[in-house]
C-alpha positions as CSV (number, residue, x, y, z in Angstrom):
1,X,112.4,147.6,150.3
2,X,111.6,147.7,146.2
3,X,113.8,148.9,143.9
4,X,113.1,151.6,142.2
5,X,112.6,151.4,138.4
6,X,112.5,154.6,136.0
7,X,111.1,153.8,132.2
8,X,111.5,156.9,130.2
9,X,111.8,158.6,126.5
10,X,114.8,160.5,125.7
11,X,114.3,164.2,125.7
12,X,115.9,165.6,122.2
13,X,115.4,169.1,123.4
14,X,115.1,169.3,127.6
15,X,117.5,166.8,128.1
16,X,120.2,168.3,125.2
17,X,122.5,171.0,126.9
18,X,125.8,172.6,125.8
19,X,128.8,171.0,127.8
20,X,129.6,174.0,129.7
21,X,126.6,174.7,130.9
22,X,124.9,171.1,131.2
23,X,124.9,171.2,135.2
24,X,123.6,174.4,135.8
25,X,120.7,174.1,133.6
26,X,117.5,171.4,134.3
27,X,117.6,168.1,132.5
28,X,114.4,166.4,133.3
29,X,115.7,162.7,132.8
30,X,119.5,163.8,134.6
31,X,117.4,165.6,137.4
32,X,115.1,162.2,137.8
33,X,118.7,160.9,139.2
34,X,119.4,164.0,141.4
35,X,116.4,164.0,143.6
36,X,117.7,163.5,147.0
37,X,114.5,161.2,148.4
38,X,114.3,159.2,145.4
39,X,117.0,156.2,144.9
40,X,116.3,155.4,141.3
41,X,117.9,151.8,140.9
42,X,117.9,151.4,137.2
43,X,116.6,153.9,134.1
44,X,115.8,152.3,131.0
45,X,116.0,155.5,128.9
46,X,114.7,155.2,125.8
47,X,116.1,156.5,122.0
48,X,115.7,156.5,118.7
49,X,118.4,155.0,117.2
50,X,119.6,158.4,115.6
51,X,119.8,159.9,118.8
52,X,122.3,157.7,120.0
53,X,125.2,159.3,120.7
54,X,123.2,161.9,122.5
55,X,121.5,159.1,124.6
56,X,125.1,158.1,125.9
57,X,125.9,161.6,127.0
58,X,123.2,161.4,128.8
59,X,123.6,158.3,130.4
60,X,127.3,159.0,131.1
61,X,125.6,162.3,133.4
62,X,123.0,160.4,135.2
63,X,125.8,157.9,136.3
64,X,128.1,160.7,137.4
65,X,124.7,162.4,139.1
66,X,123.7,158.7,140.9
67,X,126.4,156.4,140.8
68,X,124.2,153.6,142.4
69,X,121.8,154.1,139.3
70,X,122.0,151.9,136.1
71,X,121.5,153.3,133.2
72,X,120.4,151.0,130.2
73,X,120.4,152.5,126.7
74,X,117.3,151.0,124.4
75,X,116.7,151.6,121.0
76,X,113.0,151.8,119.9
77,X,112.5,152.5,116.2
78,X,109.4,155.0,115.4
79,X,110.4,154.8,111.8
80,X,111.9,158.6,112.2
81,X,108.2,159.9,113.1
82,X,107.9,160.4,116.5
83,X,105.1,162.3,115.6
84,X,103.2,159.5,114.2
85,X,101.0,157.3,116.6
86,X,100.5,154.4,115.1
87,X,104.6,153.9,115.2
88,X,105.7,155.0,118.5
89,X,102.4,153.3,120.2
90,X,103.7,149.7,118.3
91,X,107.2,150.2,119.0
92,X,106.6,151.3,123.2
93,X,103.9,148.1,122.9
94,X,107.1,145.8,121.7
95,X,109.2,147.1,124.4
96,X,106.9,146.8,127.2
97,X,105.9,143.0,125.8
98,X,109.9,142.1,125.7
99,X,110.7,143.0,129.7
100,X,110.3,140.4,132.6
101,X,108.3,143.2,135.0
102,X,108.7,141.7,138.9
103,X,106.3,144.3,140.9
104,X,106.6,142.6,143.9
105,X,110.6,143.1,144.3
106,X,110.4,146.4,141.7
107,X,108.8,149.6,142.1
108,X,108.1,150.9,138.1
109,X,107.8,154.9,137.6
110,X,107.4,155.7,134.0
111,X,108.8,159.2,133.3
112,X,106.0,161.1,130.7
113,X,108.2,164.5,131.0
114,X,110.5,164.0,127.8
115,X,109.6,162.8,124.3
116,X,107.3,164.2,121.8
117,X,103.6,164.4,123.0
118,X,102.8,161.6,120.9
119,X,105.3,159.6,122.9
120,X,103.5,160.6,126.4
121,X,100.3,159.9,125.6
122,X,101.3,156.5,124.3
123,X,103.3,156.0,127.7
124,X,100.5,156.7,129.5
125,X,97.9,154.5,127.8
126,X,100.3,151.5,128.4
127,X,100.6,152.6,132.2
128,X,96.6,153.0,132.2
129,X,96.0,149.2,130.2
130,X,98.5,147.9,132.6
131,X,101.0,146.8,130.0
132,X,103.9,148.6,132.0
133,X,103.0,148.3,135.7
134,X,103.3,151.0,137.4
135,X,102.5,154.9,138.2
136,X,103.2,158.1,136.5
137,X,106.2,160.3,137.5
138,X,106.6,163.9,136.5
139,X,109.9,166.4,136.6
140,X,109.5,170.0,137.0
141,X,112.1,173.0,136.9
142,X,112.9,175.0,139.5
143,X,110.4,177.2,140.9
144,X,112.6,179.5,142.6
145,X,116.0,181.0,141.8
146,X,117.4,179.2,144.7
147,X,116.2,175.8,144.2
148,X,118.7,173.5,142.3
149,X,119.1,171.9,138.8
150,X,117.6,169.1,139.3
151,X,114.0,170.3,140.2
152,X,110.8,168.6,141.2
153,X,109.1,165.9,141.1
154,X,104.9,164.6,141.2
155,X,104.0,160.9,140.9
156,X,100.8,160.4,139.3
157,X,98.7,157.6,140.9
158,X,95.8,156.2,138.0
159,X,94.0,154.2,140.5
160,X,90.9,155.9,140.2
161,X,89.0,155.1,143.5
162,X,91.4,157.8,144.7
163,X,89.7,160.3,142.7
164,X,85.8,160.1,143.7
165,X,85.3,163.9,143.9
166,X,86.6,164.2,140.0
167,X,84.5,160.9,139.5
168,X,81.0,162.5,141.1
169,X,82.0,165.8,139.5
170,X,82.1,164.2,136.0
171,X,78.9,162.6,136.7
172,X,77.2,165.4,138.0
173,X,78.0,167.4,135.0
174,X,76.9,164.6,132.8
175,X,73.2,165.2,134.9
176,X,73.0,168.6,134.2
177,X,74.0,168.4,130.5
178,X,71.2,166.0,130.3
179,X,68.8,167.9,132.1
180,X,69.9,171.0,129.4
181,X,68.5,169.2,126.9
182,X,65.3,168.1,128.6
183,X,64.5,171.7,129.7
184,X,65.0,170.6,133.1
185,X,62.2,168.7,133.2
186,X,62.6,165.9,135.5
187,X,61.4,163.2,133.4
188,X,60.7,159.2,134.0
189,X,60.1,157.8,130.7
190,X,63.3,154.9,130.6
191,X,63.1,155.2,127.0
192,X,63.3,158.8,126.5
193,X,65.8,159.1,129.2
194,X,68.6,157.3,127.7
195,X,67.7,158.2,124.4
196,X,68.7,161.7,126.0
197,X,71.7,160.5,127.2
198,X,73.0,159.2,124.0
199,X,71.7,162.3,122.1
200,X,74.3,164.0,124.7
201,X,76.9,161.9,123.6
202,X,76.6,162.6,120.0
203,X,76.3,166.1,120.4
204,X,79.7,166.4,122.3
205,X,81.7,164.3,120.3
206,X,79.9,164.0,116.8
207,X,79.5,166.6,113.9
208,X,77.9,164.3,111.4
209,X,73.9,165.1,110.9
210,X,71.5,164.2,113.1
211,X,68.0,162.8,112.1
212,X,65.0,163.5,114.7
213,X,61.9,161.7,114.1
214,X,58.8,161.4,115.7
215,X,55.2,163.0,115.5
216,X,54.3,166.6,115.0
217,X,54.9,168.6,118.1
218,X,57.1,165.8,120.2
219,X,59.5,168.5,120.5
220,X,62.1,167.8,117.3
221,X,62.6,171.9,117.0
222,X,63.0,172.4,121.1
223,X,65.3,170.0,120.9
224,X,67.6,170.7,118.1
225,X,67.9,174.3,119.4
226,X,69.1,172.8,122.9
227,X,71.5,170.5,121.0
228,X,72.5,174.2,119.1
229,X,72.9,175.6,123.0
230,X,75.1,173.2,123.8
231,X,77.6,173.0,121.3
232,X,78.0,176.9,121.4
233,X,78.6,176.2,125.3
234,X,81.3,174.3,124.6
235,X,82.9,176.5,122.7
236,X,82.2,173.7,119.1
237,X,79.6,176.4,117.2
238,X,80.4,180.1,117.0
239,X,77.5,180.6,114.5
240,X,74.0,181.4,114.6
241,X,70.8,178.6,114.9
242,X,68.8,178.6,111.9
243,X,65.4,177.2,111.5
244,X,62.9,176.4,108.5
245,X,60.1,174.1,108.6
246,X,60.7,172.7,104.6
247,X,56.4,172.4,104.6
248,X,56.4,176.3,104.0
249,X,58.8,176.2,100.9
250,X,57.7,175.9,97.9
251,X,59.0,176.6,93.7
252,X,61.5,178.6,92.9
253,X,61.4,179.8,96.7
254,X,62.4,177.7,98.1
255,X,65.8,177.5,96.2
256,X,65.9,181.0,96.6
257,X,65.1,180.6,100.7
258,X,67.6,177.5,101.3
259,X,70.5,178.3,99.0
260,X,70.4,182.0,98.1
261,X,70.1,184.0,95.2
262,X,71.6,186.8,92.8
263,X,70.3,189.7,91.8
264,X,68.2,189.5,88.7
265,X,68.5,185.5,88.7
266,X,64.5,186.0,88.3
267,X,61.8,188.2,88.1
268,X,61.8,190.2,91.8
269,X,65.2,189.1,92.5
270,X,66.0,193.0,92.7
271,X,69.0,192.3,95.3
272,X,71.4,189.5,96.2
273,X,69.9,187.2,98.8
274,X,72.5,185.1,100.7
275,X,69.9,181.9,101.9
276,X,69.9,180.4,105.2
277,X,72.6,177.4,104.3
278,X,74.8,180.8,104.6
279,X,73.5,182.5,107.2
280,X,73.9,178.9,109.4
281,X,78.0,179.5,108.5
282,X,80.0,178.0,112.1
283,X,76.5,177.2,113.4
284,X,73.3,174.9,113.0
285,X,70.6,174.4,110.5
286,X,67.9,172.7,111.4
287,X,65.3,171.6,108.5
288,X,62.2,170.9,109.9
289,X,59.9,168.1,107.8
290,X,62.8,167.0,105.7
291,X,60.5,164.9,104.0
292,X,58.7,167.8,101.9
293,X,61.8,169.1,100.4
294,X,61.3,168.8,96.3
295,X,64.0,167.0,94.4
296,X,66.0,169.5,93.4
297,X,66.5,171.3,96.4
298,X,67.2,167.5,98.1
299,X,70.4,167.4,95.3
300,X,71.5,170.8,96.3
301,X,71.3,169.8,99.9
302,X,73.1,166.5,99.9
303,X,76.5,168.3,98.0
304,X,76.0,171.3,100.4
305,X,76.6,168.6,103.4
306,X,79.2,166.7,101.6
307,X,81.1,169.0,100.2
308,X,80.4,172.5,102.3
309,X,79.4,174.3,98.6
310,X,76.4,175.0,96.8
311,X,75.7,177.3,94.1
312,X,72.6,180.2,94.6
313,X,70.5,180.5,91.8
314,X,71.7,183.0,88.8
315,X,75.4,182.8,90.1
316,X,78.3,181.4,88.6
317,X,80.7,181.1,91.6
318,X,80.1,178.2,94.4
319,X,79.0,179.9,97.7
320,X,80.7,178.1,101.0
321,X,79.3,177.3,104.7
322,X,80.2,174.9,107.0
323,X,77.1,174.3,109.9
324,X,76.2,171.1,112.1
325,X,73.0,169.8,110.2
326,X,69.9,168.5,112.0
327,X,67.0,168.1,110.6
328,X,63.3,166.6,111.5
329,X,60.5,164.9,110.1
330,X,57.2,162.8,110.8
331,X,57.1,160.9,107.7
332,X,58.6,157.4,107.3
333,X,61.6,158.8,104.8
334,X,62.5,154.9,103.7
335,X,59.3,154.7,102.7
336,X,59.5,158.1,101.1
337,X,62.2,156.4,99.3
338,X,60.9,153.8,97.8
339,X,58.0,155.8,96.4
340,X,60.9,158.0,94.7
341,X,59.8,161.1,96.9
342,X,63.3,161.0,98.5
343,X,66.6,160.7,97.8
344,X,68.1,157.3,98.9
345,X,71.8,159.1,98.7
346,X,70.4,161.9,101.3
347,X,68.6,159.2,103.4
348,X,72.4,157.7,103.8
349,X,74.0,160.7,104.6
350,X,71.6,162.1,107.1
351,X,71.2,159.0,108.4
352,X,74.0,158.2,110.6
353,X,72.4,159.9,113.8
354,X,69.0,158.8,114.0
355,X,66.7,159.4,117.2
356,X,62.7,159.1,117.1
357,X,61.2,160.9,119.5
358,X,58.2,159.5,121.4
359,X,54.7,161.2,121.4
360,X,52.9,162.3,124.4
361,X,50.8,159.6,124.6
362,X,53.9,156.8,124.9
363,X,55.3,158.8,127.7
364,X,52.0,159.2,130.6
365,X,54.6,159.4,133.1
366,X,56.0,162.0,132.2
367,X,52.9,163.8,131.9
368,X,53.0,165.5,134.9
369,X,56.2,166.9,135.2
370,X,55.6,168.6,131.7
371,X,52.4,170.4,133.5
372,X,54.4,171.9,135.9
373,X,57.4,173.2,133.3
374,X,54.5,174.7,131.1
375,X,52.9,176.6,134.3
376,X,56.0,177.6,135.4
377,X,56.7,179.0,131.9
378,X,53.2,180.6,131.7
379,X,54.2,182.5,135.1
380,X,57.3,184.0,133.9
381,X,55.2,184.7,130.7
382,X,52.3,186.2,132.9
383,X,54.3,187.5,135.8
384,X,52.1,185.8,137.8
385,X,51.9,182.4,139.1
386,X,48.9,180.3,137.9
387,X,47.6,176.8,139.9
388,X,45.4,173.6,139.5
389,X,43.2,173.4,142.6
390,X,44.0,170.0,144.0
391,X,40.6,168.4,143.0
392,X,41.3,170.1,139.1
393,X,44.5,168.8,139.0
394,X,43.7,165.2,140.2
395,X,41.5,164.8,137.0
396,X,43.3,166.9,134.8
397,X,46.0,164.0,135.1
398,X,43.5,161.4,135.1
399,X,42.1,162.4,131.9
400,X,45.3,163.6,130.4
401,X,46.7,159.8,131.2
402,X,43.6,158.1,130.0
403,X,43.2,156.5,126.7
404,X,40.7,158.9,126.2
405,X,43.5,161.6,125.9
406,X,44.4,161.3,122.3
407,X,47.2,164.7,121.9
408,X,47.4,164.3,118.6
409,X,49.4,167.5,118.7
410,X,51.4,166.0,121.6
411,X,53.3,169.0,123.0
412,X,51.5,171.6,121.5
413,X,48.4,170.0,122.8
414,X,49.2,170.1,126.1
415,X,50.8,173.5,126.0
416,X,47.6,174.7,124.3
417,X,45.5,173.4,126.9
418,X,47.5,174.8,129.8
419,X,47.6,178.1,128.1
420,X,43.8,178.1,127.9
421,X,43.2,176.9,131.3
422,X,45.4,179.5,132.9
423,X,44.3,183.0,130.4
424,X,40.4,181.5,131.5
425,X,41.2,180.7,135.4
426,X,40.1,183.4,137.7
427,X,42.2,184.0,140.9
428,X,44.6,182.4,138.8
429,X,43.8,179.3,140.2
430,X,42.4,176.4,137.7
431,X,39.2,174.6,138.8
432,X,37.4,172.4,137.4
433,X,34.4,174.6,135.6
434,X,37.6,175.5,133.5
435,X,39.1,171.6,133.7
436,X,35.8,170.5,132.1
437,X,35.6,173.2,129.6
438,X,39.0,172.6,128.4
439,X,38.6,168.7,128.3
440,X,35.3,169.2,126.1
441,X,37.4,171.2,123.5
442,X,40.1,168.7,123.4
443,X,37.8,165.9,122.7
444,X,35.7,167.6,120.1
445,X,39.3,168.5,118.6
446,X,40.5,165.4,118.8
447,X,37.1,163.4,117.0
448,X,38.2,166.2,114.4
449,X,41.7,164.5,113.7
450,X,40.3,161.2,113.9
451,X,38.1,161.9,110.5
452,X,40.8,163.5,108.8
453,X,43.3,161.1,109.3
454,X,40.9,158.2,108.3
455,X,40.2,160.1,105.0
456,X,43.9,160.0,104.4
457,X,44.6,156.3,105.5
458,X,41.8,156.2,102.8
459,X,43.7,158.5,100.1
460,X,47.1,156.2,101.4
461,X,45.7,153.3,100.5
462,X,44.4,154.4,97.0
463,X,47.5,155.5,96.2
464,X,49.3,152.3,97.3
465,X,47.1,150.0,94.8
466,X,46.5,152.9,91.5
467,X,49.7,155.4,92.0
468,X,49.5,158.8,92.4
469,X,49.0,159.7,88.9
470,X,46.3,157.4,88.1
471,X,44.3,158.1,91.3
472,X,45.1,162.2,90.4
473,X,42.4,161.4,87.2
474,X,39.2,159.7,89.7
475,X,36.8,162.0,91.4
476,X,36.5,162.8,95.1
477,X,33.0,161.4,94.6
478,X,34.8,157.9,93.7
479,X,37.3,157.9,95.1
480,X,35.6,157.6,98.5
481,X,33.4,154.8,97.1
482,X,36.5,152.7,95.4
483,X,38.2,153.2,99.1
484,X,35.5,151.1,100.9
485,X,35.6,148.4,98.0
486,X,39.2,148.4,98.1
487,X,39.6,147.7,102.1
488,X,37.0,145.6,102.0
489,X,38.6,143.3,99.2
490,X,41.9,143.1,101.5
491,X,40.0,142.0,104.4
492,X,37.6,138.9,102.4
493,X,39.0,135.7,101.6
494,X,38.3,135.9,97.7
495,X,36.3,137.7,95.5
496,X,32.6,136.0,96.3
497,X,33.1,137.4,99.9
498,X,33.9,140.4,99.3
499,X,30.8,140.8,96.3
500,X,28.5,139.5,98.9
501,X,29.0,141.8,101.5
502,X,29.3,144.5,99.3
503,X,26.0,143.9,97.3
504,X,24.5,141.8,100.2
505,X,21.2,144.0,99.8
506,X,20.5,144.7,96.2
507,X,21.6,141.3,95.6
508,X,18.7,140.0,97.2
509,X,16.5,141.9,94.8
510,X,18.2,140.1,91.9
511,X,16.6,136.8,89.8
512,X,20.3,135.5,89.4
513,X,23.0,136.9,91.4
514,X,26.9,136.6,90.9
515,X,28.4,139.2,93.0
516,X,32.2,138.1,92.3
517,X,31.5,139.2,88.5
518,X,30.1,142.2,89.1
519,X,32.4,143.3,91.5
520,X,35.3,142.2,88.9
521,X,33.3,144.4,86.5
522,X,33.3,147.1,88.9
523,X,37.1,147.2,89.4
524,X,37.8,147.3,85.9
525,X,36.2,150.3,85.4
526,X,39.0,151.9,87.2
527,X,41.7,149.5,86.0
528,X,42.0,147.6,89.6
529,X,41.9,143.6,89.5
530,X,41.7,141.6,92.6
531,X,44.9,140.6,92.4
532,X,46.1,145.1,92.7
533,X,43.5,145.1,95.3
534,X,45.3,143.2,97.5
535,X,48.8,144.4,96.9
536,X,51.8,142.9,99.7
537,X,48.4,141.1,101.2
538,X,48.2,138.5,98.1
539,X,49.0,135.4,99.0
């Protein structure tokens, strides 16, 4: 048979009794030795060396207990700070690394009653690494007045395959948690999945800020209040979720709004106004469109998070809160910074956690199973279960899956569409009169968004090669006009190009013709050369 082999830590307090009473009371490391079906060969018991004297009492009573037991006294040195982990971890790691360990004659049980908790958790993660080779043992006082001194014991096996119920339980929890945050929606995008899965992580061990980026209506204020759910669920968040979308604050405002004021700090200010960096005290704030904030309310913001104060307008004392921060936006805030729109300092800070959310349109698979958590939300809403026919919702998904489907609004769209469908579905059952209704709105919607967002690319670009300030001083009229020359500059080879197919018409009315100078002459009216025209694209 193995010999049994006991590594322990001395036990200042449990193993410390006065001399008359030492055998009546329970000593875990002395009642290791008394255990009638365990023959412990040899105890390393191990001291601080100001604790030796103590350490040989000890010993000299597990001898007496179990004469066939060797005791042997060794010193480790946590530099008197048996509280510090950094020490006792070194000096357990030096001991361990010192002993010639022989598991196939040797039994090891490494005792994690005695010692400071410091000292037990170290014991164990040595155990676990495999740096002492063996299993956990642990001593127990009686449980009944008629049980002896010397107690019970447990061994603690950390072979894990022994433990599949705790391992399936773990990972079953780890499916729910992510389903939490996904609504319950049983989705099959691979990207959005995992980046659900690290979100969870983050939100259970992390209270630095989290950045959520992505397109209008992909869901950044859903899922910040879900992150906000599950916190408070855990017990990390006491406080309240608060939510502003930054696009509604404006002036003086939105100081006021975020941070607070006194009364009489300005005209209307007729009471004190706390702000919602106050009202989000032990909880979460989530700032929606980040990138709108103005700069002075983005240099209150950024001490706020790093140093929990702020101070509200008029007042002369620093309010406090302390809230998990998330906040949103659809704007490319690097960009944003170098413009100067946005503080690179915030950017750093906020920018630790950083998760972009995909639109509708990147995720067609999970298309369907979003239908279904909408209808199912519209029959709780309704109290009454609404349906696609199967023919109406074969094409619905076609379409909505098509490149045709543009959901600009991503979630909102769809949620819109369904909500229409549904309140105009008779029988409560969606067919497709109503499914080609609904997809005739969407589209004429959608052409909509397609002419507004190529009049801003326009306004983009003219603000890319003139500034902001300069382009601020050209009329509308113009300013369309200098768009067109402007793109179409960026897209010829040189100058002559781009003045011929600009002027390819009343050029041919013209005697002599040199389109390159006139279109110079044309961009200097505005202060543009070719050169500014092309911007990064110059060669």
């Amino acid at each position: 048979m193995k010999r049994t082999i006991v590594i322990g830590l001395l036990g200042t307090q449990l193993d410390s009794r006065h001399p008359q009473d030492r055998w009546s009371k329970w000593r875990p490391s002395v009642g290791l030795c008394q255990q009638e079906d365990l023959l412990v060969a040899r105890f390393d018991l191990l001291h601080e060396p100001q604790f030796k004297a103590l350490a040989e009492s000890v010993s000299s009573d597990m001898q007496t207990a179990s004469p066939e037991t060797e005791v042997r006294l060794i010193e480790v040195d946590f530099n008197k700070d048996p509280w510090d982990f950094e020490s006792v971890y070194s000096a357990l790691h030096d001991y361990a690394k010192k002993q010639s360990f022989d598991p196939d004659s040797e039994d090891y049980l490494i005792h994690i009653t005695t010692g400071s908790h410091v000292g037990q958790i170290c014991l164990f993660l040595l155990t676990e690494s495999g740096h002492l080779p063996g299993r956990l043992i642990q001593t127990f006082p009686p449980r009944r007045n008629n049980d002896g001194p010397e107690g019970n014991y447990g061994i603690i096996d950390l072979d894990l395959s022994k433990y599949d119920r705790l391992a399936a339980r773990f990972e079953e929890e780890q499916r729910e948690t992510a389903a939490f945050l996904k609504s319950g929606i049983e989705t099959s995008n691979d990207t959005f999945n995992r980046m659900i899965d690290d979100i969870e992580q983050v939100a259970l061990h992390s209270r630095a800020p989290v950045l959520l980026m992505g397109p209008t209506g992909a869901g950044k204020s859903q899922l910040a209040r879900r992150i906000y759910e599950l916190k408070k669920s855990r017990g990390q968040l006491s406080g309240n979720f608060v939510e502003v979308n930054c696009a509604t604050l404006r002036g003086d405002s939105a100081m006021s709004a975020l941070f607070g004021h006194v009364k009489g700090s300005f005209t209307g200010a007729t009471t004190d106004r706390p702000g919602l960096l106050k009202a989000a005290h032990n909880g979460l704030l989530f700032l929606d469109e980040i990138g709108e904030l103005g700069a002075d309310e983005q240099a209150m913001l950024l001490r706020a998070l790093e140093e929990k104060r702020f101070l509200p307008l008029g007042a002369d004392k620093d309010a406090k809160s302390d809230f998990q921060f998330i906040c949103g936006t659809n704007r490319d805030l690097r960009q944003s910074v170098t413009k100067g729109d946005f503080r690179a300092d915030l950017l750093a800070r906020i920018n630790l956690w950083s998760f972009r959310l995909p639109g509708l349109r990147e995720r067609p698979e999970d298309i369907a199973p979003n239908v279904r958590y909408e209808l199912e939300k519209l029959a709780r809403e309704f109290g009454q279960q609404v349906r696609f026919n199967k023919e109406a919702e074969e094409a619905f998904l076609r379409f909505a899956t098509s490149h045709e489907a543009r959901w600009s609004g991503n979630f909102r769209d769809l949620n819109a569409a369904l909500v229409r469908m549904a309140t105009l579905s008779r029988g409560r059952r969606i067919n497709m009169e109503v499914f080609e209704q609904e997809r005739s709105r969407l589209l004429e919607d959608w052409r909509g968004d397609a002419d507004n967002q190529s009049t801003q690319a326009s306004v983009d670009l003219l603000e890319k090669v003139l500034g902001k300030k300069h382009l601020s001083h050209i009329d509308r009229f113009d300013q369309v006009q200098l768009s067109v020359v402007v793109e179409t500059c960026r897209k010829s080879k040189n100058l002559s190009e781009a003045g011929r197919y600009l002027f390819d018409i009343s050029g041919e009315k013209r005697r002599t013709r040199n389109d390159a100078d006139r279109l110079r002459k044309y961009l200097a009216r505005f202060g543009l050369t070719w050169e500014k025209c092309l911007g990064e694209n110059a060669v």
